[in-house]
C-alpha positions as YAML, in Angstrom:
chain: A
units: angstrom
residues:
- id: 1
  name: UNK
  ca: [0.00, 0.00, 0.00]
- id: 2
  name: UNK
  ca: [3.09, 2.47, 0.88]
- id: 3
  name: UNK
  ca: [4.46, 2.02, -2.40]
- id: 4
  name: UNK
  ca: [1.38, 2.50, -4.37]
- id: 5
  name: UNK
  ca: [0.84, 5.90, -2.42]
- id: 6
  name: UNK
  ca: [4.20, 6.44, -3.67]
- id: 7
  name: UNK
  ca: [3.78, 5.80, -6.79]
- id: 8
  name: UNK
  ca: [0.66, 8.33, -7.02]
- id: 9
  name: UNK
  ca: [2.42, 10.70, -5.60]
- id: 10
  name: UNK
  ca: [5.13, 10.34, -8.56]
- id: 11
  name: UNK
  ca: [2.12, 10.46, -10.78]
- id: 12
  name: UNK
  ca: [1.22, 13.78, -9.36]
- id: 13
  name: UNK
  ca: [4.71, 15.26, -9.24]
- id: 14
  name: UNK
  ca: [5.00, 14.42, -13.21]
- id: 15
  name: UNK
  ca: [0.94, 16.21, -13.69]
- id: 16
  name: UNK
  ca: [-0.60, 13.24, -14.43]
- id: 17
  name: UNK
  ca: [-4.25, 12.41, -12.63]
- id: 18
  name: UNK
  ca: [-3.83, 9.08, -11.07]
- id: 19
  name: UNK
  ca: [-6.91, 6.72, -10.68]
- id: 20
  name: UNK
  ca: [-6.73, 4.32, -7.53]
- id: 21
  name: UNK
  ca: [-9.70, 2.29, -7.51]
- id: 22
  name: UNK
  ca: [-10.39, -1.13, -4.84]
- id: 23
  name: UNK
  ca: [-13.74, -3.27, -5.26]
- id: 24
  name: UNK
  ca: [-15.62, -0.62, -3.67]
- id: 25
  name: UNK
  ca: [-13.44, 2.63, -4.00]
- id: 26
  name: UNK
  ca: [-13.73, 2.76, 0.06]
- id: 27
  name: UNK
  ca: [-11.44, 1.41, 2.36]
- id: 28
  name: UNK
  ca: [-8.17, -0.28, 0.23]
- id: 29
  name: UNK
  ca: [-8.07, 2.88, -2.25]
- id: 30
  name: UNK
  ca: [-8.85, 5.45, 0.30]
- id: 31
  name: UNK
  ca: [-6.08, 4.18, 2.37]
- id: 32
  name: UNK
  ca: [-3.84, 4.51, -0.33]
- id: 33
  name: UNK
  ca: [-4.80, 8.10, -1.50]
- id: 34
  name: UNK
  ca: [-4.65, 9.27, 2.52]
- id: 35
  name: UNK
  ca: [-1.58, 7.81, 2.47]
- id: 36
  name: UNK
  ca: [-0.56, 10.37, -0.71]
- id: 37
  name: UNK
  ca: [-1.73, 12.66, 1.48]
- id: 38
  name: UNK
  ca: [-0.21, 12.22, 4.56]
- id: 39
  name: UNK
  ca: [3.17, 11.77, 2.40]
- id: 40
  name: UNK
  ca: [2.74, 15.59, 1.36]
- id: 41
  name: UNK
  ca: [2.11, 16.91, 4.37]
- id: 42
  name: UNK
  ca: [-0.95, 17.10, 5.42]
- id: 43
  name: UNK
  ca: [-2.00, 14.78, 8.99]
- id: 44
  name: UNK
  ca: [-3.55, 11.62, 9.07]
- id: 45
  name: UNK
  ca: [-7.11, 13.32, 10.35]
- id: 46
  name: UNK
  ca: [-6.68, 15.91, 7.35]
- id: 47
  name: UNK
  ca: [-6.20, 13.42, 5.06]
- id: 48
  name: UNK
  ca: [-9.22, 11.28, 5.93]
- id: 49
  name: UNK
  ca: [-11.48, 13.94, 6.10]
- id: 50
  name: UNK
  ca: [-10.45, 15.18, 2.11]
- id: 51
  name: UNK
  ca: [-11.01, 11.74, 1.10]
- id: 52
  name: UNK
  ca: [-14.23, 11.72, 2.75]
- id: 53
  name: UNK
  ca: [-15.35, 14.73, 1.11]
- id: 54
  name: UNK
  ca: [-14.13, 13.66, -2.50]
- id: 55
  name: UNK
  ca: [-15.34, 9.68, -2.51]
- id: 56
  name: UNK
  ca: [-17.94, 9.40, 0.30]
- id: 57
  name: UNK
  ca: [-18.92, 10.29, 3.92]
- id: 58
  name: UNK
  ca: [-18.28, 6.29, 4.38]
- id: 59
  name: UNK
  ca: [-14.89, 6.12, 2.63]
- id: 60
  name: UNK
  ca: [-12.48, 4.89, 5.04]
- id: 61
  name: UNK
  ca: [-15.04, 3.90, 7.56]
- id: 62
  name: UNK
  ca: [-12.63, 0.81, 8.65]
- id: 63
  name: UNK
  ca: [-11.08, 1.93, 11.60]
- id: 64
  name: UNK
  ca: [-8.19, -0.46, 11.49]
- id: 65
  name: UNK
  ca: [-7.27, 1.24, 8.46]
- id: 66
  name: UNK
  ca: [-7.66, 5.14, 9.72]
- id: 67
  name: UNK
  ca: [-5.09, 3.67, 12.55]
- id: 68
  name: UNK
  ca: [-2.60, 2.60, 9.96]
- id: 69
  name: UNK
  ca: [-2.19, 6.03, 8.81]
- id: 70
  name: UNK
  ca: [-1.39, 7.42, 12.16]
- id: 71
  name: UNK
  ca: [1.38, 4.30, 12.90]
- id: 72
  name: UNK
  ca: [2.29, 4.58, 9.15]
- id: 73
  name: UNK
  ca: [1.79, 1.55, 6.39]
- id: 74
  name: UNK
  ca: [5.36, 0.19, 6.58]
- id: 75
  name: UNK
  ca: [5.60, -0.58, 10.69]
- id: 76
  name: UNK
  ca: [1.24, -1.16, 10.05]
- id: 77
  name: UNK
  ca: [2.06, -3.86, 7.64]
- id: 78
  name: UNK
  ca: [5.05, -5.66, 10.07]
- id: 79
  name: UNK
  ca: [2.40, -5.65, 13.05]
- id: 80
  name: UNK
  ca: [-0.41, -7.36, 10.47]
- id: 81
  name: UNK
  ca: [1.18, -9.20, 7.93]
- id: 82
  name: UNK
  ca: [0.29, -6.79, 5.48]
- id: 83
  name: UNK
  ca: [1.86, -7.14, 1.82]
- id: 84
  name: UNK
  ca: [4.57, -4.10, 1.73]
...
């Protein structure tokens, strides 16, 4: 998840419009773009409440997943088994 955040970010840096998309555009994709988010500055809270605003009220309603953003993906995914 870190690195695709990083790689939208590149995406952004070079002017292109990246699309991150999961199943249901929620949770999995608006980690991911929070995660963009967080990686340019703005804090974890900040960056869940844009995403709210531009997918859905319920985007990132997964709690687990708001934490990650706060401990950051990389130690997130050593303490779940997530896929780096």
């Amino acid at each position: 998840m870190q690195r695709l955040a990083r790689v939208a970010g590149l995406a952004l840096d070079s002017g292109l419009t990246p699309l991150v998309r999961c199943h249901s555009g929620y949770n999995r994709s608006g980690l991911v773009v929070a995660q963009c988010l967080v990686d340019r500055g703005l804090t974890p809270d900040e960056a869940v409440a844009r995403v709210r605003r531009g997918r859905s009220p319920w985007a990132l309603h997964n709690e687990a997943f708001t934490s990650y953003l706060t401990t950051g993906l990389d130690v997130a995914a050593l303490l779940v088994g997530l896929d780096p």
